[in-house]
C-alpha positions as MATLAB code, in Angstrom:
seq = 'XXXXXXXXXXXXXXXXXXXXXXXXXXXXXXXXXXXXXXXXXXXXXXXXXXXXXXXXXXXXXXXXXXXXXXXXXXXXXXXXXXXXXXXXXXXXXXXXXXXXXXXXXXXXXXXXXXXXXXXXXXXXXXXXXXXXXXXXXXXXXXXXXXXXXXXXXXXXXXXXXXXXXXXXXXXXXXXXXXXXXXXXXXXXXXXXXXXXXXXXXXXXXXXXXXXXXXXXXXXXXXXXXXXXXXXXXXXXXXXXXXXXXXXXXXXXXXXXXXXXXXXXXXXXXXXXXXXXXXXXXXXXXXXXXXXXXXXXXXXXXXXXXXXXXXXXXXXXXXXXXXXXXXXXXXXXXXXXXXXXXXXXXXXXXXXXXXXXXXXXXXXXXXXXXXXXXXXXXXXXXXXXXXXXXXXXXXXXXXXXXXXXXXXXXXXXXXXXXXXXXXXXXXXXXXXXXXXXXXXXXXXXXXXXXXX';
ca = [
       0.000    0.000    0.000;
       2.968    2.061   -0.029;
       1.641    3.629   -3.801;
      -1.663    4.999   -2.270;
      -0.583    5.832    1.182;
       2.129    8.372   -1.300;
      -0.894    9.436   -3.175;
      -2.177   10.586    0.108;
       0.711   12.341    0.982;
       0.975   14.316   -2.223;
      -2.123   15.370   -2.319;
      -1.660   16.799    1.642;
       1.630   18.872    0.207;
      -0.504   19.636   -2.371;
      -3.034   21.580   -0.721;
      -1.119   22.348    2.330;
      -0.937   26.021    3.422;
       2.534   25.857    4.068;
       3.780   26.128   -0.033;
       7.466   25.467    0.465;
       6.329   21.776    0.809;
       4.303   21.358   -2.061;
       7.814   20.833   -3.790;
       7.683   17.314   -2.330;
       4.356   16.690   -4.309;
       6.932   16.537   -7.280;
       9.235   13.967   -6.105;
       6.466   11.942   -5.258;
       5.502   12.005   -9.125;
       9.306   11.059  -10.483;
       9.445    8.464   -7.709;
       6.357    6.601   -9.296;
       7.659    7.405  -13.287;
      11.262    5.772  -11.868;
       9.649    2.981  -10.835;
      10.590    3.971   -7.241;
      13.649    5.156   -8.044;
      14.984    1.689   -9.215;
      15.726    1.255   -5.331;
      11.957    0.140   -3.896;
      10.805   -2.796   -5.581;
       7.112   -2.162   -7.921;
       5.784   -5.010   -5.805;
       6.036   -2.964   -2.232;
       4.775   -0.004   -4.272;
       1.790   -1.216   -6.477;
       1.114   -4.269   -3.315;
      -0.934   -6.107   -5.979;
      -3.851   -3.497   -6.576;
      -5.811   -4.239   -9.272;
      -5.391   -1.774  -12.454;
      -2.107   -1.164  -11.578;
       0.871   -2.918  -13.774;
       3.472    0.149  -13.700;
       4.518    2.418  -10.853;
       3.952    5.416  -13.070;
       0.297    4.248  -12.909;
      -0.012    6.230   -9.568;
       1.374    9.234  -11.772;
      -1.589    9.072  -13.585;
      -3.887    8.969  -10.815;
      -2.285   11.850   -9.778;
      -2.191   13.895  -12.985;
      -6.120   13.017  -13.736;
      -7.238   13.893  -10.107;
      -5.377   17.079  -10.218;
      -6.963   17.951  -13.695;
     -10.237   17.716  -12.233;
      -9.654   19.022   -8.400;
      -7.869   22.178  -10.093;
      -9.396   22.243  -13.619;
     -10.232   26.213  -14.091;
      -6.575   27.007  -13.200;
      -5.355   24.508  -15.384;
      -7.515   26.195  -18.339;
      -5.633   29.537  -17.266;
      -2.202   28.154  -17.193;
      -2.565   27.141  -21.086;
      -3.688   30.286  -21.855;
      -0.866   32.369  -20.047;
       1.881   30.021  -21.528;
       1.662   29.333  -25.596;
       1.104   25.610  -26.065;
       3.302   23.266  -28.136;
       0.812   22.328  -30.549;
       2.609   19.167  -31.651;
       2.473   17.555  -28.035;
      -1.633   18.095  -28.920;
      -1.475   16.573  -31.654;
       0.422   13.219  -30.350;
      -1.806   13.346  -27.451;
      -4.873   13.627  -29.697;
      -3.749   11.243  -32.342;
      -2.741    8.435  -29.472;
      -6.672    8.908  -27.820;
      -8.041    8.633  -31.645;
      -6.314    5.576  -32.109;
      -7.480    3.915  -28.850;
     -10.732    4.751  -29.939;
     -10.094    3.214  -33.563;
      -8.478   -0.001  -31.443;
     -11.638   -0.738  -29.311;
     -14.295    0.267  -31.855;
     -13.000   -0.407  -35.366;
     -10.382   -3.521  -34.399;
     -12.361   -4.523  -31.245;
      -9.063   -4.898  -29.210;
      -9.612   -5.440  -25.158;
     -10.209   -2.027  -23.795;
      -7.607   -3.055  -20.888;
      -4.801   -3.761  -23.397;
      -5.633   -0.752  -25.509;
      -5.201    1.316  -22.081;
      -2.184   -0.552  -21.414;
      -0.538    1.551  -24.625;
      -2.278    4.383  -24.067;
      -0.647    5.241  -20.971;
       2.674    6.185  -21.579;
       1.021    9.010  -24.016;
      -1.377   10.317  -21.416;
       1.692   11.346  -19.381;
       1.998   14.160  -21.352;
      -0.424   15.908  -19.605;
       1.465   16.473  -16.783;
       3.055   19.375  -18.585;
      -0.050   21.232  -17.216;
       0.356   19.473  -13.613;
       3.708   20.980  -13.682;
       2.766   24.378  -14.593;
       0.913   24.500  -11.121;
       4.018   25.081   -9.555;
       6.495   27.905   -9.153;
       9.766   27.785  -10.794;
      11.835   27.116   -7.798;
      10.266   23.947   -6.884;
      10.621   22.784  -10.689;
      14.344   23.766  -10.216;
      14.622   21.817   -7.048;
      13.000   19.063   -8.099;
      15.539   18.660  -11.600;
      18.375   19.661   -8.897;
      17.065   16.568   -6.531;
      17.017   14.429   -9.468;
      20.076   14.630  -10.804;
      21.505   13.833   -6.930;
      19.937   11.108   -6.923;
      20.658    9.951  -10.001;
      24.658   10.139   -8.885;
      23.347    7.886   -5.769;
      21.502    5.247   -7.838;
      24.260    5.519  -10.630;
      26.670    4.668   -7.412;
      24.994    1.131   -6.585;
      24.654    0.669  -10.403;
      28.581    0.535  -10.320;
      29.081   -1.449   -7.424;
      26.628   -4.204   -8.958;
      30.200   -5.223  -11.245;
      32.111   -6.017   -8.456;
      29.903   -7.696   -6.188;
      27.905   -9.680   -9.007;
      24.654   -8.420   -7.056;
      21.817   -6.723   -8.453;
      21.402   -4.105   -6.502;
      19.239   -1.583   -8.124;
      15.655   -2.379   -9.996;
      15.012   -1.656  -13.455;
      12.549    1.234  -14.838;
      10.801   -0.927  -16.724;
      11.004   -3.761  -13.986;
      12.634   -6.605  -15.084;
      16.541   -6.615  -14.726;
      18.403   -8.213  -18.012;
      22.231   -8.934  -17.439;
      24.503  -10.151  -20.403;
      28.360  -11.591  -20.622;
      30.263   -9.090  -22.876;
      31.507  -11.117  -25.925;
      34.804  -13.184  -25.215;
      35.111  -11.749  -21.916;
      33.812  -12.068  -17.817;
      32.482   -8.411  -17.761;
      28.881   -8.859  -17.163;
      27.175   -6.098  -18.546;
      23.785   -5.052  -16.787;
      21.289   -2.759  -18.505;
      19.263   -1.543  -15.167;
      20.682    1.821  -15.877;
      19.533    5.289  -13.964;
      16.680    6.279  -15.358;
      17.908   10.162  -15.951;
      21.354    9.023  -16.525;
      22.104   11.045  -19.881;
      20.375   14.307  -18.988;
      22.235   14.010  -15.320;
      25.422   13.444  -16.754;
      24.454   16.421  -19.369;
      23.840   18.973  -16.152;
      26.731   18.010  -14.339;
      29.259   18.459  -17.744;
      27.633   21.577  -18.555;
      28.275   23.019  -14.537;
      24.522   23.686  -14.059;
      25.162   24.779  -10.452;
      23.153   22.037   -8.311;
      26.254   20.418   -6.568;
      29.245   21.321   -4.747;
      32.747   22.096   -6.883;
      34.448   19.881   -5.084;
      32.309   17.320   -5.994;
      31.268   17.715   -9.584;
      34.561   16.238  -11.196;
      33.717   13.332   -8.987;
      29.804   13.326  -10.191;
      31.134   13.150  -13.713;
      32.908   10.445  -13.750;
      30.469    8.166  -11.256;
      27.764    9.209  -13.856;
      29.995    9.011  -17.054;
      31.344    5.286  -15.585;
      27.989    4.205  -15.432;
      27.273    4.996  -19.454;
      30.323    3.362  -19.914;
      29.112    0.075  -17.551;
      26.930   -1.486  -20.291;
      29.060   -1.295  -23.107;
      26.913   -0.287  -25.417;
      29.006    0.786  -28.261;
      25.935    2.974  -29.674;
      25.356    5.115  -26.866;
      28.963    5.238  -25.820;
      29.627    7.009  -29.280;
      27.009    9.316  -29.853;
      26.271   10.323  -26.246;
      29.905   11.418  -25.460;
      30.413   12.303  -29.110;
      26.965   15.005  -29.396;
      28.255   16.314  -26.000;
      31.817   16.900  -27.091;
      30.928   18.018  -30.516;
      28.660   20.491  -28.450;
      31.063   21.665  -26.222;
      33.592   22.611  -29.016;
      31.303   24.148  -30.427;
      31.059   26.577  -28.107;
      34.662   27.440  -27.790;
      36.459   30.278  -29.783;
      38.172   28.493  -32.616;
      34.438   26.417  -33.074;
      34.558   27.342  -36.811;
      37.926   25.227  -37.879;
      37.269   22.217  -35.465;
      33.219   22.074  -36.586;
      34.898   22.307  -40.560;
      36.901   19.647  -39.560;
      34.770   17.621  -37.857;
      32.091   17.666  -40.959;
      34.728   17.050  -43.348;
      35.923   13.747  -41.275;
      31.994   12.936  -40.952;
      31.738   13.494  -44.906;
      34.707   11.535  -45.651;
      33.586    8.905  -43.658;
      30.156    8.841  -45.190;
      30.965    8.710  -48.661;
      33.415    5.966  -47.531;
      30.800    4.085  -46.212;
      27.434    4.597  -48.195;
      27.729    1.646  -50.969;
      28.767   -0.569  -48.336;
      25.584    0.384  -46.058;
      23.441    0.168  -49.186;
      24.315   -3.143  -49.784;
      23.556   -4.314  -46.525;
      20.735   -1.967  -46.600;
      19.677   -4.207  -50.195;
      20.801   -7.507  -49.213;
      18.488   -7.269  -45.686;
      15.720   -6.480  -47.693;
      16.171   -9.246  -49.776;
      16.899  -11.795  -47.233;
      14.482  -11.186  -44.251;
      13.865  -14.557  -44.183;
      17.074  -15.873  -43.615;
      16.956  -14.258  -40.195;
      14.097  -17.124  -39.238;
      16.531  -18.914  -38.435;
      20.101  -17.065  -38.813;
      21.910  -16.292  -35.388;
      20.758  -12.559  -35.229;
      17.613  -14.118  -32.729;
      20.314  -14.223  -30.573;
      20.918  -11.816  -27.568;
      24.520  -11.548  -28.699;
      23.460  -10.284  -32.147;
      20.622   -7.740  -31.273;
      22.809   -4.954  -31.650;
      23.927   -5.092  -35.223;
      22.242   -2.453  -37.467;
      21.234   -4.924  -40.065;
      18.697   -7.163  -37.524;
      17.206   -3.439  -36.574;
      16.949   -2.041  -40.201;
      15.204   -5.631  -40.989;
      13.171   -5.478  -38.125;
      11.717   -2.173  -39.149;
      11.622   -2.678  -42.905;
       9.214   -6.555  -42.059;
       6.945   -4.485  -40.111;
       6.769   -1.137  -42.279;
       6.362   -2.963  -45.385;
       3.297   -4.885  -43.521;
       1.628   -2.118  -42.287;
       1.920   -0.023  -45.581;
      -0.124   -2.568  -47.689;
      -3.585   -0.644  -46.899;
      -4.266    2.761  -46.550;
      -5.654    2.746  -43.071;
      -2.912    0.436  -41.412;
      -0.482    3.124  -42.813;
      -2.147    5.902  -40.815;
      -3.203    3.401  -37.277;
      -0.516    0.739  -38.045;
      -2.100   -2.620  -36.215;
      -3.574   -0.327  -33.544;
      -3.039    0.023  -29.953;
      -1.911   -3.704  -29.701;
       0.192   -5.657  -27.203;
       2.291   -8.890  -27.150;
      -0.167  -11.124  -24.986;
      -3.219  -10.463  -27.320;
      -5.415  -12.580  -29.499;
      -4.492  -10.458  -32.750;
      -0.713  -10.584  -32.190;
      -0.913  -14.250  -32.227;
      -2.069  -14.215  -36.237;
       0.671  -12.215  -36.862;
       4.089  -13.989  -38.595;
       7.031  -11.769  -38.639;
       9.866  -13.535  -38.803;
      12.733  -11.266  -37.947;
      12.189  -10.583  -34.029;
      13.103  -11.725  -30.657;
      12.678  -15.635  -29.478;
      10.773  -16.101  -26.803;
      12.211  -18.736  -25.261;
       9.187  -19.614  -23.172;
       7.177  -20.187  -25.949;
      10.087  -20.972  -29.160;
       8.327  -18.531  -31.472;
       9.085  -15.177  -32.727;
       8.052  -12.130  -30.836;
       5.629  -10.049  -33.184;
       4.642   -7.061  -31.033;
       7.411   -6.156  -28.284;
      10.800   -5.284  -30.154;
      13.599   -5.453  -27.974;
      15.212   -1.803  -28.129;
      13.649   -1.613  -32.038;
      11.654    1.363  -31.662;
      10.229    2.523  -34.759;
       9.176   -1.125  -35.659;
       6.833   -0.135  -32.192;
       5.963    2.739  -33.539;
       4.374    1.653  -36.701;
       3.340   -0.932  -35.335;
       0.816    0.541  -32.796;
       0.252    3.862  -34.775;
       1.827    3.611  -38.390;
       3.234    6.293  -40.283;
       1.096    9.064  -38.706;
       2.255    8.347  -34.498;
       6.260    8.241  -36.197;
       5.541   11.699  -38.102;
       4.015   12.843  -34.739;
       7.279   11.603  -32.332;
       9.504   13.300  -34.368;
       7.252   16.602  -34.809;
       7.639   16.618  -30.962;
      11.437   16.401  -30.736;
      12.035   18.890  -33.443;
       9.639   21.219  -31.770;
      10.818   21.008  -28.380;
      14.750   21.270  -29.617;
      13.382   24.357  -31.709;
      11.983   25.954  -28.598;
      14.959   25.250  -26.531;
      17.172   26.536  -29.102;
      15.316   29.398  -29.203;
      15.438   30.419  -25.689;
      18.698   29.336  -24.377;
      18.641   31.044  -21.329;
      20.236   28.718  -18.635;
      22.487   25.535  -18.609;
      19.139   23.432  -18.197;
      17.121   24.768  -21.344;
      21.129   24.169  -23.199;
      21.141   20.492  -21.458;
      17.501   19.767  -22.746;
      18.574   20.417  -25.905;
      21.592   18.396  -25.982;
      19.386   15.900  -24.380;
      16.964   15.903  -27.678;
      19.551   15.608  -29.603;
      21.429   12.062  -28.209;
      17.530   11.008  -27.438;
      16.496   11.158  -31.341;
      20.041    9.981  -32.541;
      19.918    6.571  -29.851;
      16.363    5.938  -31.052;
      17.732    3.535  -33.964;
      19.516    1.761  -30.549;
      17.407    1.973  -27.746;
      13.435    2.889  -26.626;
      15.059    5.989  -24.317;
      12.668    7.959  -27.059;
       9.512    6.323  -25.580;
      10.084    6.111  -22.470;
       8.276    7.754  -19.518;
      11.155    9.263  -17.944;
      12.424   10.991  -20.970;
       9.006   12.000  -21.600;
       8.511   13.423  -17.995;
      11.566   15.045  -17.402;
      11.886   16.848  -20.394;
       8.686   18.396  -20.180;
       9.607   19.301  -16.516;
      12.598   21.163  -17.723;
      10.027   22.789  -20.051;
       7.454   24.272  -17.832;
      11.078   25.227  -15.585;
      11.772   27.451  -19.142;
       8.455   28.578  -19.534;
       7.960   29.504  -16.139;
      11.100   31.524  -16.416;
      10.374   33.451  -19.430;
       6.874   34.238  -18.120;
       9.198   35.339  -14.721;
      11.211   37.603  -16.892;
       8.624   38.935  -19.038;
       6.731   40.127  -15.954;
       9.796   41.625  -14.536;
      10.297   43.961  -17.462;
       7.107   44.810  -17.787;
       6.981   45.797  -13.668;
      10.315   47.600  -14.512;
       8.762   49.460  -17.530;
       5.645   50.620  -15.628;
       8.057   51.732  -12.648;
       9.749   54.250  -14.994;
       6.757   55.706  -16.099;
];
């Protein structure tokens, strides 16, 4: 009962008269999206209630609650700040193809929920405009220490060969590295990358002394999994970045694109023959040795992946726009499905049709088709637009940085759908917003003043 008794507790900080707690009310919500952190286990959290599957489900409760309890000032907030019209779109799109699921496909109304979820967090953009911007700025500040903590145990779990931290999406998945005894666990932080973004970029939330120290704990842990992917273009965006910003930018950027355009050229007829001889062949994968765990990471078993499902769902017109629907692995009409290029399930020997591994476009079109892709990358591009635009602290540079590595990693991981990315970042956006509203008001107090 832990879940509800911290329900209870929010909404007490929420309405409490003394305001410098309602702050708390915020780490409440990111302890639910982290799946408690990754340090409570979901089970003490969720204590078997019915409805609830994910931590973040509590988040929910909260957000919905708090858009009816506090409605009219909700409707005020949107009209003070100027909406990002693409995160209305997504969310809109996402309801009308939940609606399309149950009605048109006649998919459970319980599984359609189940992918509906992670899209209805968006709202909480509005939750988070309730506050003031300090306690938005203390809450990113608390979760980037925390994220050094958890990122801490994450390390020690190589040494001690204990799992020591939970997972944020639950289940903790541990692999030998290739030809060596380094076991390789991928229950990283949660809000590793943008935490190890705000440290490098000296947002001031933690002592000098300390930050060199913070850095490498939190750049260690990216290291930890050796994932060859992230390694490269996380620490190769933020260094890139940071050049960028120095005074001879102009000759290392030149030389930098040259390199990249050498290396391009150098490379495109050998990644369109791959590219040709995957499309070809997706059969052979049935039973070729990329079903193995060892193999997922190649580019060719993800550009297959995607290409099975994409040419599936483009055969009729409305499958292009809704893809297969809101649809999950344990359903009725994923079991008519037969893609063949996909994860073994080694409970039941057969390909995996619906969940993809860390494939996440094949998702994507899967459960929305071309239309929920268009949308997720409308979003980013926004979102890094508006950040560009007003660069006015470390954390509105760091979010953008953050967009960047998020978008680039989507072709290697599902850190582009997933709930902390998606809270987070839109925390760091009502911070901005709140700011600009703050500084607007300022001048305009200032202005009246010298009148």
């Amino acid at each position: 009962m832990l879940g509800i008794s911290l329900v209870i507790i929010h909404f007490l900080f929420f309405f409490s008269k003394n305001k410098k707690n309602k702050k708390i009310c915020l780490l409440i919500f990111f302890f639910f999206v982290s799946n408690g952190f990754q340090i409570i286990p979901s089970e003490f959290i969720s204590f078997g209630l019915p409805m609830i599957s994910k931590t973040y489900d509590f988040s929910l409760i909260i957000i919905i609650l708090i858009h009816i309890i506090k409605f009219k000032r909700i409707l005020s907030s949107k009209e003070k700040f100027k909406q990002i019209k693409s995160i209305n779109y997504l969310i809109t799109f996402s309801i009308i193809c939940s609606l399309y699921s149950i009605a048109v496909l006649d998919y459970e109304a319980i599984d359609v929920l189940r992918v509906l979820r992670p899209y209805l967090l968006f709202f909480s953009l509005s939750y988070f405009y309730l506050f003031t911007k300090e306690d938005l700025l203390y809450t990113i500040k608390s979760i980037t220490i925390i994220t050094i903590f958890i990122s801490i145990l994450y390390l020690l779990q190589i040494p001690t060969n204990t799992i020591l931290i939970g997972s944020p999406s639950g289940d903790v998945n541990t692999n030998l590295l290739t030809g060596t005894s380094w076991i390789r666990y991928y229950n990283t932080p949660m809000f590793l990358i943008i935490s190890f973004i705000l440290v490098v970029f000296q947002v001031n939330f933690i002592n000098k002394k300390v930050r060199y120290l913070s850095i490498i704990i939190l750049g260690l842990s990216i290291i930890a999994p050796a994932h060859r992917s992230m390694l490269i273009l996380t620490f190769g965006i933020i260094i890139v970045y940071y050049i960028s910003k120095t005074n001879f930018r102009n000759k290392i950027i030149s030389g930098i694109a040259l390199f990249c355009a050498i290396l391009y050229l150098s490379n495109v007829d050998i990644f369109l023959k791959t590219a040709s001889r995957t499309y070809q062949n997706l059969n052979v994968f049935e039973s070729s040795k990329y079903k193995q765990q060892d193999e997922m990471n190649t580019f060719s078993y993800r550009l297959a992946h995607f290409i099975e499902r994409a040419q599936f769902v483009s055969k009729e017109p409305l499958e292009s726009i809704f893809g297969l629907g809101f649809i999950t692995e344990n359903s009725t009409s994923a079991n008519k499905l037969h893609f063949n290029v996909g994860l073994l399930d080694v409970k039941t020997n057969k390909i995996t049709q619906i969940d993809t591994g860390d494939v996440v476009w094949s998702l994507l079109i899967l459960q929305g088709g071309w239309m929920i892709i268009f949308l997720n990358i409308l979003v980013v591009y926004t979102l890094y637009s508006f950040f560009n635009k007003h660069s006015i602290s470390k954390i509105a540079e760091s979010a953008k940085i953050y967009l960047l590595i998020v978008i680039t990693l989507s072709f290697f991981s599902t850190e582009l759908i997933n709930v902390g990315f998606r809270c987070i970042i839109l925390l760091i956006l009502a911070y901005v917003k709140l700011s600009i509203y703050d500084e607007k008001k300022t001048k305009t107090i200032q202005f009246s003043l010298k009148k």
